[in-house]
N, C-alpha and C positions, 0 to 999 in steps of 0.2 A: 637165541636166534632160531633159527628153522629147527624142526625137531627136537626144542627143549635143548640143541646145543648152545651152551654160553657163550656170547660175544665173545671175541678176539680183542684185547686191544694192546696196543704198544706203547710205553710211555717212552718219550724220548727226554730227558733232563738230566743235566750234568750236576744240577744239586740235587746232593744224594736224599738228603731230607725230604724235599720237595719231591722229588721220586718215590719216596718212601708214602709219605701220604697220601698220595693218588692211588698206588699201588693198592696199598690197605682198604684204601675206601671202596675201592672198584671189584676188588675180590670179596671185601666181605659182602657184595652187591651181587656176588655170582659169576663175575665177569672173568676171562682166565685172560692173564698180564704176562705183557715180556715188557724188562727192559730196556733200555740202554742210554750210555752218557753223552756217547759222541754222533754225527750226523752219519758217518761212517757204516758205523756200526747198525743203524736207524735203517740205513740204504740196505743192508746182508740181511737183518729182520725178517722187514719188509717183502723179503723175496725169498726168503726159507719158512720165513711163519704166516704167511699172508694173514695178515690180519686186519678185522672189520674193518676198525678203526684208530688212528694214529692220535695221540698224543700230545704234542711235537710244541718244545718250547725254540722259541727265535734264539736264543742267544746261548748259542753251543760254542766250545771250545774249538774244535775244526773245521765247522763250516756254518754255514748262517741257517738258523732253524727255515728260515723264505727261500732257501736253495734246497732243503736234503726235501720241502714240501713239492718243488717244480719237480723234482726230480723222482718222486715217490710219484706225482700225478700222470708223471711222459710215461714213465714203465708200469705202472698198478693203479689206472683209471680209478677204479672199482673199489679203493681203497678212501675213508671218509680221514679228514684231515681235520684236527681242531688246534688250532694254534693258539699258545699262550704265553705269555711275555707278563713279569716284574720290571724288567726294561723299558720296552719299547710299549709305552702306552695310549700314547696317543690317537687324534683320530688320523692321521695321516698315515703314523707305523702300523695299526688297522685296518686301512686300507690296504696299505702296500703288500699285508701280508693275504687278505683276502683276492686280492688282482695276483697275487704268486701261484691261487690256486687251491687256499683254504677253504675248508666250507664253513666254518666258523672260529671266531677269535673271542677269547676271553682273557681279560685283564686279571694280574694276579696280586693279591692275595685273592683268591676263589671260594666264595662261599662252598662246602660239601654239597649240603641240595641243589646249588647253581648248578654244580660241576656236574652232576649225577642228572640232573634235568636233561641237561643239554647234549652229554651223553646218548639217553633214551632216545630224545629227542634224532639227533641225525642216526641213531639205528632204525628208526621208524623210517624213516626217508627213505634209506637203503633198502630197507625190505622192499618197503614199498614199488622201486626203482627196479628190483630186481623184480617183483612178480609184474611189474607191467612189461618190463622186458620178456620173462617169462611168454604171458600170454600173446603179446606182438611176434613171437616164434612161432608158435602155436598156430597164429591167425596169418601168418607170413606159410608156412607149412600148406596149410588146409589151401589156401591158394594156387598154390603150387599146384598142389598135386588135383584140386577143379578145374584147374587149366590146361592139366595133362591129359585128363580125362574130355576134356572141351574139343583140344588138337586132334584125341581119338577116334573120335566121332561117340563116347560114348556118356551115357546120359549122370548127370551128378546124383548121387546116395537120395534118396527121397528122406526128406525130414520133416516127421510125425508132427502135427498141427498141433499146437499145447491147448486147443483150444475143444479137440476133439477125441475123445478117450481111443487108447490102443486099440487094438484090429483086438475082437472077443471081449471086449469090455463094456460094460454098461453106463451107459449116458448117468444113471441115478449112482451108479460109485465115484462120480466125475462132475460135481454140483458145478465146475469150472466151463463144464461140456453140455451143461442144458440150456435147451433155447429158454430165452426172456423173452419179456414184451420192448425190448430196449429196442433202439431204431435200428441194430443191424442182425437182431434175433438171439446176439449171445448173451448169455450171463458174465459180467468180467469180475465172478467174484473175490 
């Protein structure tokens, strides 16, 4: 993830087998893994390990893998959900489980490359998600505070023309900053 730290992710599956080899494949992928068999347990996780990304098989022994995912999404938004079922495979149980609040559902027996694609795949999203969140702060910010500046009566930061080299700089260090013969004098090189 961000600064070379490894994904989070949490397995939720009550077959311990089947935990087992997600587990394996995702650590020896770099990925750092929790855990756990029951939805219960899935829900305490979730909110002491915050992690990337969940897991989360449908058919848990205490509660339904399409509840511990509504209930991961009302309290930990920000948290990506992949839901998987040996049970429930159908396109309807797919659905149901996607409309519960999954961001993707995969049918099992799970190819390893499938599983691992798809993986990358909704971390990519998330990044993604979070640096445009990121930058809409940023630009949500800068508004702000031009607008405080506006109510002040005082004039906004003057921002350097990219078109025209820094105050003591030379136009020939700045091939971006000499005039053309183009129709409006610049060079847009």
């Amino acid at each position: 993830m961000s600064g070379g730290e490894p994904g989070r992710i949490l397995i939720v599956d009550d077959d311990e087998a089947a935990r087992y080899v997600k587990s394996h494949l995702l650590r020896r992928h770099g990925y750092a893994v929790s855990e756990a068999s029951l939805g219960r347990e899935a829900l305490a996780l979730a909110a002491t390990e915050e992690p990337h990304l969940t897991l989360l098989d449908v058919k848990l022994p205490d509660l339904s893998g399409i509840e511990v995912c509504r209930e991961i999404k009302s309290r930990f938004p920000h948290i990506i959900v992949l839901q998987t079922s040996a049970a429930f495979t159908g396109v309807a149980d797919r659905t149901r489980g996607l409309d519960g609040g999954a961001d993707s559902y995969l049918v099992e027996p799970i190819e390893p490359d499938e599983l691992l694609a798809t993986v990358h795949a909704l971390l990519r999203m998330r990044n993604a998600e979070q640096e445009a969140r990121r930058i809409n702060r940023n630009l949500e910010e800068l508004v702000a505070e031009r607008t405080a500046r506006a109510r002040r009566g005082q004039p906004a930061p003057r921002r350097r023309d990219r078109r025209s080299p820094p105050s003591g700089g030379s136009a020939l260090a700045y091939p971006e900053a000499r005039p053309d013969r183009s129709t409006d004098g610049w060079n847009r090189a």
